[in-house]
C-alpha positions in Angstrom: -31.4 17.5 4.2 -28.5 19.2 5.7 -25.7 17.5 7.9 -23.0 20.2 9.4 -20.3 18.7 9.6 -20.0 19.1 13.5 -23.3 17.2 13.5 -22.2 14.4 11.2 -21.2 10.9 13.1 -17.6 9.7 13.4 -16.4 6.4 14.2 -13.4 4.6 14.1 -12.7 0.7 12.8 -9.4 -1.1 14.1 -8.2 -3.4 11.6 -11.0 -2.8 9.1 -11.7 -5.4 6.8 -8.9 -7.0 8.5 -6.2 -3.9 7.5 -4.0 -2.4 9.6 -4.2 0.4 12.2 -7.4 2.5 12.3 -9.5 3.5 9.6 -12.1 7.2 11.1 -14.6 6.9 9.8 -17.6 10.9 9.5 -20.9 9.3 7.8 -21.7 12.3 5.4 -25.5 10.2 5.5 -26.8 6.9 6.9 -28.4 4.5 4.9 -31.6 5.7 6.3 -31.1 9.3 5.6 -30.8 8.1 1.7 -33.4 6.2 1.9 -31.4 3.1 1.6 -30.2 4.2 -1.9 -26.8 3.7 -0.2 -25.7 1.6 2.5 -22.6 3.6 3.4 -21.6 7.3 2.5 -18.4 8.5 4.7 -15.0 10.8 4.9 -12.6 7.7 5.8 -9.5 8.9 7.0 -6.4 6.8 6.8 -3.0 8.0 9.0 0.3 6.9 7.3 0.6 3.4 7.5 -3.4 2.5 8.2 -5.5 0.6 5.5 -8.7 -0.9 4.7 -7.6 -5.0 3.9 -8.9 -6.4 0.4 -12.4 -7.4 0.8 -14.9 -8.6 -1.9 -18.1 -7.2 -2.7 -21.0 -9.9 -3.3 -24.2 -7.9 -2.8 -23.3 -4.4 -3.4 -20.4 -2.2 -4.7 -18.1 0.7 -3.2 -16.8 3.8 -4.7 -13.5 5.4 -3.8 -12.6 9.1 -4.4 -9.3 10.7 -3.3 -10.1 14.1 -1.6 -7.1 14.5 -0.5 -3.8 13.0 0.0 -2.9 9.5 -1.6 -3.8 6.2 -1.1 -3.0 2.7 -3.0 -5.8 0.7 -4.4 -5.7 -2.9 -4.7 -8.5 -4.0 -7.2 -8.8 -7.5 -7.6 -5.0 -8.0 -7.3 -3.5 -5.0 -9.4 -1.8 -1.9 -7.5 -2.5 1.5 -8.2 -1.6 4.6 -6.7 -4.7 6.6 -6.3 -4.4 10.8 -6.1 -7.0 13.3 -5.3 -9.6 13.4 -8.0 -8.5 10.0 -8.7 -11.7 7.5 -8.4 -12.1 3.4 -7.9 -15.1 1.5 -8.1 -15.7 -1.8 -7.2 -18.3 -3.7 -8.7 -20.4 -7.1 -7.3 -18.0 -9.8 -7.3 -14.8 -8.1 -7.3 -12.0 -7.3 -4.4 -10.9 -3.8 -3.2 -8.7 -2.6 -0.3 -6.4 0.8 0.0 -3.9 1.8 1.7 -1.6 4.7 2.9 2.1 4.5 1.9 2.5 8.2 2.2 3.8 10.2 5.1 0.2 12.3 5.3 -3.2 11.6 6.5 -5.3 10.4 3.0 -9.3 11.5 2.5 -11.1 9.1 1.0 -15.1 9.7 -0.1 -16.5 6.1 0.1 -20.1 5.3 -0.7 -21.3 1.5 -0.9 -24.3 0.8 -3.2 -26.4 -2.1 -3.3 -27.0 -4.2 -6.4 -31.0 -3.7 -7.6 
């Protein structure tokens, strides 16, 4: 299965997670292209400033990949600055949330995975 990327969905989330500004959002795949082997696999996009607020995972997990740019990662209370290659994952019953202190739009390849 291909997906150009002008054929690929983007959306935006004000607030996501209860953050600040707007997280954009370009699914890569929906959970039914993967066969539900993922429920989320997305480009998110964060401007200076925007972030996704700390959330916990109870019935899945989420990856975090820098593409490009930088982005801080809180994981279950600790900081970390987060550069490309750089990756995060948060497993079932943890907390995760990101965001841009830098003065450049941040890539971020994020894939949720549900527990089995």
């Amino acid at each position: 299965m291909i997906h150009p990327r002008a054929e690929q969905n983007r959306r935006e989330k004000l607030g996501a997670q209860g953050g600040n500004g707007v997280a954009r959002f370009r699914d890569l795949f929906t959970s039914e292209d993967l066969g539900s082997r993922a429920e989320m696999f997305s480009v998110v996009t964060l401007d200076p400033g925007d972030s996704v607020g700390i959330h916990a995972h109870t019935v899945n997990g989420e990856v975090y990949c820098v593409l490009r740019g930088s982005v801080w990662v809180t994981e279950d209370g600790a900081e970390r600055e987060l550069l490309p290659g750089d990756a995060e994952f948060c497993a079932d019953g943890h907390t995760h949330g990101m965001e841009n202190r830098s003065d450049s739009p941040a890539e971020i390849l994020a894939v949720i995975l549900p527990n089995r």
